[in-house]
N, C-alpha and C positions, 0 to 999 in steps of 0.2 A: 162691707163683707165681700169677698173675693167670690167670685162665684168661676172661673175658670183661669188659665192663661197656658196661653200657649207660645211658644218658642219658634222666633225669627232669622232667617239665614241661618239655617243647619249647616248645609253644604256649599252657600254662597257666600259667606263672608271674607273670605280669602283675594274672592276677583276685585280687581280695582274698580271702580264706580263706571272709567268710560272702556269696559271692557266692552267688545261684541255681542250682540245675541247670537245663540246659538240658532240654530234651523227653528223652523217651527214644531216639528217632531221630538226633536230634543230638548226645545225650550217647556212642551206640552209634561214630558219625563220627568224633569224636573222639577217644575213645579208639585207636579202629584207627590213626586219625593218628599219636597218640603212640606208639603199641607202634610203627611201622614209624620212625618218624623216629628214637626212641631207640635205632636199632640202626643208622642208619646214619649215616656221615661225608657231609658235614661236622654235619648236625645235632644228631646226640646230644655233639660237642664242645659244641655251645654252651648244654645245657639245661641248669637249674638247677641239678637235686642229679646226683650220679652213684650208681648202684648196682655197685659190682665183687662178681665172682663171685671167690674166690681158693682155692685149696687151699695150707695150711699144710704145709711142709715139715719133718721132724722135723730135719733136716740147717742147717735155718736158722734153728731154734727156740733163740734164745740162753738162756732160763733153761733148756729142757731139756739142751742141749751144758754148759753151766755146771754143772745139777744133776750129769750125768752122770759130770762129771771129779771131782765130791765137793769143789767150792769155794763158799764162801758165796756 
């Protein structure tokens, strides 16, 4: 079951990997940028990576129901 996810590189996916850091006043901006947009619609739809939060359900856990019933 999904229980959250939220949206990675809003406004940083653009930079190239060995791009600079910015100052630390700037670098501090942005990141708050990102934490607050990754959390909300419509923005965190459209960031790059996604991180889901999910809890595993043993009821939906096909190798463990399969182990369960003693079938290969």
């Amino acid at each position: 079951m999904v229980r959250t996810w939220y949206g990675v590189r809003v406004f940083t996916d653009h930079l190239p990997e060995d791009a600079p850091l910015p100052d630390e006043q700037t670098l501090a901006a942005l990141l708050k940028c990102e934490e607050r947009a990754g959390t909300t619609d419509p923005y965190r739809q459209v960031a790059a990576l996604t991180h889901v939060i999910a809890e595993r359900s043993e009821l939906n856990n096909f190798h463990e129901v399969v182990a369960a019933q003693g079938n290969p």
